[in-house]
Each structure stands twice: as C-alpha cells, then as structure tokens.
C-alpha positions, -999 to 999 in steps of 0.1 A, spaced: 10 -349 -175 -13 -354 -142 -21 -389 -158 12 -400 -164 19 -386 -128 -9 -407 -116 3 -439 -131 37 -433 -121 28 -432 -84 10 -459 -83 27 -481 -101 55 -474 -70 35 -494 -51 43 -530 -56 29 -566 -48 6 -552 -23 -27 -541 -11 -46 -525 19 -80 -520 15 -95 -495 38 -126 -512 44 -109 -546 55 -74 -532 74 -54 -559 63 -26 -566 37 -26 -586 8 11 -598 -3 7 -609 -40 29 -639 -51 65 -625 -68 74 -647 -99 58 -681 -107 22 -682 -82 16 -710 -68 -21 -705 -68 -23 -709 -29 -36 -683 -1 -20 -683 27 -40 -663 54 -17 -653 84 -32 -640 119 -15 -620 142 -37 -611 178 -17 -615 211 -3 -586 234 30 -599 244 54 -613 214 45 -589 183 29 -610 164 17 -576 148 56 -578 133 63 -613 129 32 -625 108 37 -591 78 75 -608 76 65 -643 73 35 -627 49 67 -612 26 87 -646 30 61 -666 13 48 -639 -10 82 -634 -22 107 -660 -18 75 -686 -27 49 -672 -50 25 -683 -22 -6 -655 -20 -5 -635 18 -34 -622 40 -24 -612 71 -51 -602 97 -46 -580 131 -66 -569 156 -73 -533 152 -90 -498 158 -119 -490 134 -96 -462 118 -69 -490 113 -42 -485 145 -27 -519 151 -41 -529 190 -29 -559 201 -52 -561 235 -80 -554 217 -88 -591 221 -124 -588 203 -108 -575 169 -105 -595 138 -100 -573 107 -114 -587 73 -123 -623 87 -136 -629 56 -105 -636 38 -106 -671 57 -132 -680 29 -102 -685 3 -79 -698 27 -56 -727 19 -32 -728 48 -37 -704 79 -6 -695 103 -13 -680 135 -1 -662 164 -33 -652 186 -37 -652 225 -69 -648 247 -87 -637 212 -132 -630 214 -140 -623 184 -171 -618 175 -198 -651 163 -189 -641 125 -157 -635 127 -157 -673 149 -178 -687 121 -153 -684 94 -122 -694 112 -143 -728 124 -156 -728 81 -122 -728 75 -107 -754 96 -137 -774 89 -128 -777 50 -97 -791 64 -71 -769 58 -39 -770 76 -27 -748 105 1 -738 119 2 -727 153 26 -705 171 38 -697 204 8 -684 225 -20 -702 201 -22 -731 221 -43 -708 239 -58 -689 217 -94 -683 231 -104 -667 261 -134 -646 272 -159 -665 248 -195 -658 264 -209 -687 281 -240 -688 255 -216 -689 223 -219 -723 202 -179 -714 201 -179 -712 242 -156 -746 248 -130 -732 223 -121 -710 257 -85 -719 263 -91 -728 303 -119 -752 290 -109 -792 288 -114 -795 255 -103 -763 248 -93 -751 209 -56 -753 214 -53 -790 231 -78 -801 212 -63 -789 175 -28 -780 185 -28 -807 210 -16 -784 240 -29 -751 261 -16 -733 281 5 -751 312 35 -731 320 70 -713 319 88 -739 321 123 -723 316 125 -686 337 106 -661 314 128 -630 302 165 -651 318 166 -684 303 164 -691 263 155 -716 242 177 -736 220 162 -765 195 171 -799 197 161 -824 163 141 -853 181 165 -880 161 137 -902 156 125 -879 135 153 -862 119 148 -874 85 111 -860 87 106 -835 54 99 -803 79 133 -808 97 150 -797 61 175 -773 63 168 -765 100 199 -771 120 205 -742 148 175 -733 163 173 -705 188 151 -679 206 149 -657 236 116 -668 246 118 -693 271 103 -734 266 68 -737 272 58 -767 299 41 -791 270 27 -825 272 14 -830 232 -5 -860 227 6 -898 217 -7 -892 178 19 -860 176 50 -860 160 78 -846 180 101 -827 157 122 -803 183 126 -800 220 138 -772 238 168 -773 256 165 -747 287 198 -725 285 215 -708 315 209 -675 297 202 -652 269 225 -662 242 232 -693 221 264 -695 234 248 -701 274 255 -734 290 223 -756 296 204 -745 325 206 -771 359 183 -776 382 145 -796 389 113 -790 392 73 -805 393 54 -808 359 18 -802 355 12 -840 368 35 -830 397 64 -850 390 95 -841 397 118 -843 365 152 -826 356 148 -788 334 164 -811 306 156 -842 312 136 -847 299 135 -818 273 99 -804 264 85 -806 233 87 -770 211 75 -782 181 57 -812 169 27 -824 141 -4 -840 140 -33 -851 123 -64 -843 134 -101 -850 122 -124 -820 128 -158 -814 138 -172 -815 100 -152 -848 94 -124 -835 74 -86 -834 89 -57 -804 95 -26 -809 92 -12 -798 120 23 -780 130 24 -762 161 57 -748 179 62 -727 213 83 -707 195 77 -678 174 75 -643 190 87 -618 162 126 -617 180 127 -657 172 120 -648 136 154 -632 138 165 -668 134 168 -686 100 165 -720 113 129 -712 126 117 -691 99 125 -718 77 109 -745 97 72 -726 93 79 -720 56 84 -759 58 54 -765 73 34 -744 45 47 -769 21 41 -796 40 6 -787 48 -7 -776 14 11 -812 2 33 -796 -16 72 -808 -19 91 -796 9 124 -774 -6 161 -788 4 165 -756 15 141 -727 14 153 -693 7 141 -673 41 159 -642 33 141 -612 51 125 -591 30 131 -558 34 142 -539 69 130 -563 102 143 -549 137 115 -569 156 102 -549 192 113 -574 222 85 -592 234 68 -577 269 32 -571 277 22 -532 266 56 -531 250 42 -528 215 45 -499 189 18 -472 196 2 -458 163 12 -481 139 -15 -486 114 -23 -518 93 -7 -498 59 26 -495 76 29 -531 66 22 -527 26 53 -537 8 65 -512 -13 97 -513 -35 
C-alpha cells in the first residue's frame, strides 16, 4: 500500500524537475521532442525576469516539444534573489545548450560560471536577448579574462553580440508604453509570422543597432499606458546629440544579426528591448521569441505558433525591489 502510495505521488508530478543540488527547473518536452535544449536565464532586479523566463520555459516545453532549463540567481537554500547579481544556479546546463534566451542585467558571476556561458556561445549557438541584456555585465573585476564583457566597457558583451548597451529611456519610464511597428522592409521576414499587435508597458529603449542588423520592429512611443493611447509628441537629443522627433524616427525594439565569435563560429542573433514578464502578457511578443527559437536552431518557423500560457501567469509589474520575497526555485516546477 505505501508503495503504491509512493508511486501515486510522484507520478503527480509531471514534465518537470528541480534538483536540489542545481536550483533550477527542467521542463521536459510534451508530445513529439524535438531533441533541442533550450537553456533560458533569468538575472535582473527590475522586470521579473524570475517570472517571464519559467513561462517562456512551459511555452516551448509544451506547446513545442523543445527541452527547458531555466537558470536564476539565487540563495544557497534556493530563494529566488534577483540582486544577487553574482548568482548563477546550475551553469552547467550551458554544456547541452542549443539555443540560450536571456533576461540578465549588471550580472558577476563567478569565472566558471563566465566560462561556460562564453563555451557556449563559442560553439555557436544562437541567442536571444531581452530587454535589459544588452547590458548584461557589470562589476566584472578588472583582472577577469571576461573584464571587457562589463556593459560600460566599448566593446562591451551586449553591443558587441546583441549589437547595443545600454543608452537610455527614450520614452518616459513608468508613463509612456511601447507599441510595435513591422519595419515593412522586412515584413515578409520568417520571425515577423503571426506577430501583428505588439504592445508593452515598458517604455522604448534609446538604440542605435548596427548596419549588419536586421530591423524587424520599432517602437512607437505612446502618450500613455494603454494600447489604445495616442502616439506620444514632442523632441529630444539622441546619444550623438541630435535632435530628432520621439517618433521620428522610431527606435529600433527588435532586430537580428549574425555575428562571428571569438572562437570563429557565428550566433544567430535576436535581440528586443522588450520583454519584462508584464509584456509577456502579450501574444504578439511571446510569439515573436518562440519565433526566434525556430529561427535560430534552423528550424522551420510555424505560420502561427500556439503561445497559449501554460497554466496560471499574473506577472508582478516591473520596479526595482518590487519582486516576490521567498519564492524558491521549485515554485516554478510544473505540475499537472
């Protein structure tokens, strides 16, 4: 009887695990597997990446039959801390990566956990970059082989992969949204698929990408917090100090490249200013970072991929210190 017991509860839990010893979930691939790891990493303190990465995680474990990782930064006993900037939990899962997605900001981890993220992008496999992961590295002692990756460095990880940094707010943080705008040069481009009404409350990022990227979306400023709010008016200086309209022209939110590493290989590269875990609430973006999953690991991009939620998602709005207190790493094991 205590057998059968046994086997009953654990065969309630379902698609995945949390090993103690690593503190981070596994989402194992629901019908056909596609035989691809996914390895997602959430590590900023302002826009809950600690929520948005488990539901992308679920989206592409179930909806896909990709294979999901996602890492946090953490407390030794397992307590989700998003300003613990040093923490990396279970970096070794980057050895079976096949496509990485990330949400990190000001992140010093330590040289092995560095290592194995630089192994990884070195075999070439593609990234996907959101939100504050243009500057992703901060704090990076002077003496580390990784010490240019810093994010206030020239050559710094996110300009130099993602092809921007950090520049600035460039519509008012907290009162003016972000709706996306298909670049119609490229609106026949396989990641645009499906993606039609783009919105988030997080405001546009100042961004100059590169002449090799590929703009995909700009970000129209709005007047306020809701798709429905008139575009916002008014001028001001860029980084290169010219004076330009808020929309005009809009900045770039999302955008690809292709970029050769330091090992010789080359990412694919999608990177978008979007992605706090409130602009998840939006299918049109979801969808577009499932796109780029496809896209990346060369695989054929769906007409229209299912990006159903999985389960309950009331994301916590984004705000420095405004994340959940006591939430441990298991909170996030999928159960049915």
């Amino acid at each position: 009887m205590l057998r059968r017991t046994l086997i009953a509860s654990l065969a309630a839990l379902s698609y995945t695990t949390c090993p103690a010893a690593d503190l981070s979930v596994t989402y194992e691939p629901a019908g056909q597997a596609r035989g691809r790891h996914v390895v997602l990493i959430a590590g900023d303190e302002e826009y809950r990446s600690e929520e948005a990465l488990p539901q992308l995680g679920k989206i592409l474990s179930q909806r896909h039959g990709f294979k999901c990782t996602v890492l946090f930064s953490a407390e030794d006993d397992g307590t989700i801390s998003p300003d613990k900037g040093e923490s990396l939990t279970n970096p070794a899962a980057l050895d079976s990566a096949d496509a990485i997605i990330m949400l990190i900001r000001f992140r010093h981890w330590n040289e092995e956990a560095l290592a194995k993220f630089e192994a990884a992008i070195n075999r070439g496999v593609p990234v996907i970059g959101l939100r504050t992961s243009t500057h992703a590295f901060s704090g990076i002692p002077k003496d580390s082989r990784y010490a240019a990756w810093n994010w206030n460095n020239a050559g710094g990880w996110g300009r130099r992969v993602l092809g921007e940094t950090w520049v600035s707010h460039w519509g008012r943080h907290k009162f003016e949204a972000t709706q996306g705008v298909i670049e119609q040069a490229n609106a026949g481009d396989s990641l645009l698929r499906g993606v039609t009404d783009v919105f988030g409350t997080t405001d546009v990022y100042e961004a100059a990408p590169p002449a090799d990227a590929k703009i995909l979306l700009r970000g129209r400023v709005l007047s306020g917090m809701t798709p429905d709010s008139a575009p916002a008016e008014g001028r001001k200086a860029n980084a290169a100090k010219v004076e330009q309209g808020l929309n005009d022209p809009m900045m770039p939110i999302a955008w690809t490249r292709l970029v050769k590493n330091d090992a010789g290989t080359e990412n694919k590269v999608l990177c978008t200013t979007m992605g706090a875990a409130t602009d998840l609430t939006n299918e049109s973006l979801r969808r577009l970072i499932v796109n780029g999953v496809f896209w990346g690991l060369g695989l054929e991009v769906p007409e229209k991929a299912d990006v159903a939620l999985v389960g309950d998602y009331n994301p916590t709005p984004y705000g420095f210190k405004g994340y959940q207190k006591g939430v441990q790493v298991g909170t996030h094991v999928l159960r049915q």
